[in-house]
C-alpha positions as CSV (number, residue, x, y, z in Angstrom):
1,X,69.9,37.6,-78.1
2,X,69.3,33.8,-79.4
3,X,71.6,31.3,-77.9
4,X,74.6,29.6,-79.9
5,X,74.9,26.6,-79.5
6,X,78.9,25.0,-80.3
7,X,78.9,21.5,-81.0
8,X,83.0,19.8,-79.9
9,X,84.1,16.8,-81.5
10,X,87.0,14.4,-80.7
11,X,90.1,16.9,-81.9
12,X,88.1,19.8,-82.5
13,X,90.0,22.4,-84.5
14,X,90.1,24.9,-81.4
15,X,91.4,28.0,-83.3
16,X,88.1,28.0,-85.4
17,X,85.8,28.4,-82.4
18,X,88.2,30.9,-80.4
19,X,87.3,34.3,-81.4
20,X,83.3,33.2,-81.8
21,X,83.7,31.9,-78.3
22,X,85.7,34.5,-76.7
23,X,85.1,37.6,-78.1
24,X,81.2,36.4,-78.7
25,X,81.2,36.3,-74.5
26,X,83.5,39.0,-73.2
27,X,82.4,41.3,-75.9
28,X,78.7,40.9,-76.3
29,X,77.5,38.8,-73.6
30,X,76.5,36.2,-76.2
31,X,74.6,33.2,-74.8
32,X,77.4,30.2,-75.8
33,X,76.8,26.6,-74.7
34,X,78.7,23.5,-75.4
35,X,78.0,20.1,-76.8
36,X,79.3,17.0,-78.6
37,X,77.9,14.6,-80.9
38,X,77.5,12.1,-78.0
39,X,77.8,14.1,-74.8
40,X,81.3,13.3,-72.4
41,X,84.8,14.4,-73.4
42,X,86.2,15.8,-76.2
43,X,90.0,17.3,-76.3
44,X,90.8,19.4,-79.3
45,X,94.0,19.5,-81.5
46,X,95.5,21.8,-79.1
47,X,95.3,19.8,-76.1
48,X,92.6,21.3,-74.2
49,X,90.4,18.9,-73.0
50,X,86.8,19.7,-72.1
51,X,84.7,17.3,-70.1
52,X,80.6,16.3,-69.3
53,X,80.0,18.0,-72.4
54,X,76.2,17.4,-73.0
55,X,74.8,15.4,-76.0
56,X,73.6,17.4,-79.1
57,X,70.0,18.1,-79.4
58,X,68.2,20.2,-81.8
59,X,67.6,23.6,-79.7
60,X,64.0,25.0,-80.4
61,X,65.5,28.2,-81.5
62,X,69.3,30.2,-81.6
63,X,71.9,29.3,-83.8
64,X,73.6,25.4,-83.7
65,X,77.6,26.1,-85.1
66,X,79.4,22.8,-85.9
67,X,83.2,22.9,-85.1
68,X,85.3,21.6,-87.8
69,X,88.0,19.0,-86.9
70,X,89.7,15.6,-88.8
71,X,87.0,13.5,-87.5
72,X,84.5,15.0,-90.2
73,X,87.2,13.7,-92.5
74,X,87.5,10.2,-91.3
75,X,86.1,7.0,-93.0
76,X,83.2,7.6,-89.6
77,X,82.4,10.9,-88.7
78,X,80.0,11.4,-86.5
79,X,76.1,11.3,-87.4
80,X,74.8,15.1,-86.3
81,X,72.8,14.8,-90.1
82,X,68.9,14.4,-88.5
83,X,70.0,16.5,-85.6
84,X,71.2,19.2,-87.7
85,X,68.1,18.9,-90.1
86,X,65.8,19.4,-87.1
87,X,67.4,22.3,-86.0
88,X,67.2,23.7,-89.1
89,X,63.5,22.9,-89.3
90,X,63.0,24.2,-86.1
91,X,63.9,27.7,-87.4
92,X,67.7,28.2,-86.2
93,X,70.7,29.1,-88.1
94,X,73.0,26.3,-88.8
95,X,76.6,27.4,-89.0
96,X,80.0,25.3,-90.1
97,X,83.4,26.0,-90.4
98,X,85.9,24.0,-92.1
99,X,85.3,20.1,-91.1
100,X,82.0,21.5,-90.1
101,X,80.9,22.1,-93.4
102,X,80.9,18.6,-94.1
103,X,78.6,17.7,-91.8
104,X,76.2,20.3,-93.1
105,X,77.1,19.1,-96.7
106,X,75.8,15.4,-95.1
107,X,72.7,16.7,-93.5
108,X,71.6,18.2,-97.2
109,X,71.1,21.5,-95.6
110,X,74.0,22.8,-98.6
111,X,71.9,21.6,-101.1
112,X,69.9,24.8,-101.6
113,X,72.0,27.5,-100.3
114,X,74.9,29.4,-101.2
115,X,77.8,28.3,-98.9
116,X,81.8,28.0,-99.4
117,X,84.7,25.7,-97.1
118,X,88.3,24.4,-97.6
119,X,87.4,23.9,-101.1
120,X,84.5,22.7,-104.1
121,X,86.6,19.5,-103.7
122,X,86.5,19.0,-100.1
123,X,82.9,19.0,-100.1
124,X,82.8,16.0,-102.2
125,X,83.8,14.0,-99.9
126,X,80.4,14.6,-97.9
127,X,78.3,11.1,-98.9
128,X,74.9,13.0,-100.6
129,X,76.1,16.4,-100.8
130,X,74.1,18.0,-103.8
131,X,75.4,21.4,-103.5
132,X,78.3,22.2,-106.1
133,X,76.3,24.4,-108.2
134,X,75.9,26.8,-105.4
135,X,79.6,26.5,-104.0
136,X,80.8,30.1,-103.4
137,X,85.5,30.4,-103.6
138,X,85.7,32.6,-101.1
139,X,88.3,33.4,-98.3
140,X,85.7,35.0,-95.6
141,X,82.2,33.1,-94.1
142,X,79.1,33.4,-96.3
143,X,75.7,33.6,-94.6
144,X,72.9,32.4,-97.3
145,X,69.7,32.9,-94.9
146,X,69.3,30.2,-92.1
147,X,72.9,28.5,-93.2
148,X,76.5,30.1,-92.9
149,X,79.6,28.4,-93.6
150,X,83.1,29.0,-94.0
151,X,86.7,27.5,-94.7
152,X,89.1,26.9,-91.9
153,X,90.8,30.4,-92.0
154,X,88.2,32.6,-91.5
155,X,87.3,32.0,-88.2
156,X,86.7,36.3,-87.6
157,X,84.0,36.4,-90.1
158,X,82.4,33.2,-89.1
159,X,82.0,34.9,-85.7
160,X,80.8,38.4,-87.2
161,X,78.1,36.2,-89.3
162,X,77.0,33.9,-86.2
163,X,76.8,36.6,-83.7
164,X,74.5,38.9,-86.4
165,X,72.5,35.6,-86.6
166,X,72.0,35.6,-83.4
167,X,71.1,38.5,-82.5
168,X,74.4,41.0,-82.4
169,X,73.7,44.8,-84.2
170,X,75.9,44.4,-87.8
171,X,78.1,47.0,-87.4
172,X,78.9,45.8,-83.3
173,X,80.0,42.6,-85.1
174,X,81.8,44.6,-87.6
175,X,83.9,45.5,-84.7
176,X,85.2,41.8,-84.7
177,X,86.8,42.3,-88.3
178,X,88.2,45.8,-87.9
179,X,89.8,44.8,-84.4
180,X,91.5,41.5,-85.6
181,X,92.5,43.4,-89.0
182,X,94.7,45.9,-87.0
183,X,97.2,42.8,-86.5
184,X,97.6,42.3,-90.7
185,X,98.2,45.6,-91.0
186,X,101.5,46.0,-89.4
187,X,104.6,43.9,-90.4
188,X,106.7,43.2,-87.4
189,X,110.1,45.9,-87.5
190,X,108.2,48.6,-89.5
């Protein structure tokens, strides 16, 4: 299996990286490391603070994910663009969820592929982005060869699409949607 690489921000949306994270270890052994945009400490929007987090560098090989967060949103985000475009030269997946996908947007690595977020209009936002024609409205993650995205409440199928990237059998991954779907299915009292 290819390792998956989670790049942490300063308020990292936390909830968008949990099930990748947890489920992608206890489940399937999956190979997840840590980083920020600048190495040290980050603490997400939950509180939980995570400390001598390495610098980003484009791995060699596996897939890089980008956490989404507010400070993709702010008037200076943080500049992952060449790092992400190596990466992606290299021959890894690039993945982004929510905030994240601006940072791909930024990095031109939407430009030619089918992807979706929080919205066609959030992507604007993203100085350079060149990608509208091939914005996708969709509720779930969308893998369009080396590049998956996805908007901020999806984070089950943005972990079933990373862990197949990297290496997880499809229908083991599938397991991730039919185990968290159990919960919708049920109404509380019934």
């Amino acid at each position: 299996m290819n390792p998956i690489t989670i790049i942490l921000t300063q308020g990292y949306s936390d909830w968008e990286i949990a099930v990748l994270a947890g489920v992608g270890r206890a489940f399937f052994n999956a190979d997840i490391g840590f980083a920020s945009a600048e190495g040290g400490t980050v603490t997400s929007v939950g509180g939980i603070v995570t400390e001598a987090l390495e610098r980003f560098e484009a791995p060699e090989q596996g897939v890089v994910v980008v956490c989404g967060g507010p400070t993709f949103e702010g008037g200076t985000p943080p500049d992952l663009s060449a790092r992400l475009r190596q990466a992606h030269e290299n021959g890894c997946v690039v993945a982004g969820i929510c905030g994240g996908t601006l940072a791909l947007a930024r990095a031109g690595l939407l430009d030619r592929a089918r992807h979706t977020s929080n919205g066609a209009d959030y992507l604007d936002a993203a100085s350079g982005y060149g990608g509208a024609a091939l914005y996708v409205d969709q509720p779930q993650a969308l893998r369009d060869g080396p590049i998956i995205t996805a908007p901020a409440p999806a984070p089950a199928s943005f972990a079933m699409e990373v862990l197949m990237a990297a290496g997880v059998e499809s229908q083991a991954a599938g397991s991730i949607m039919d185990m968290l779907a159990k919960e919708h299915g049920m109404r509380a009292g019934s």
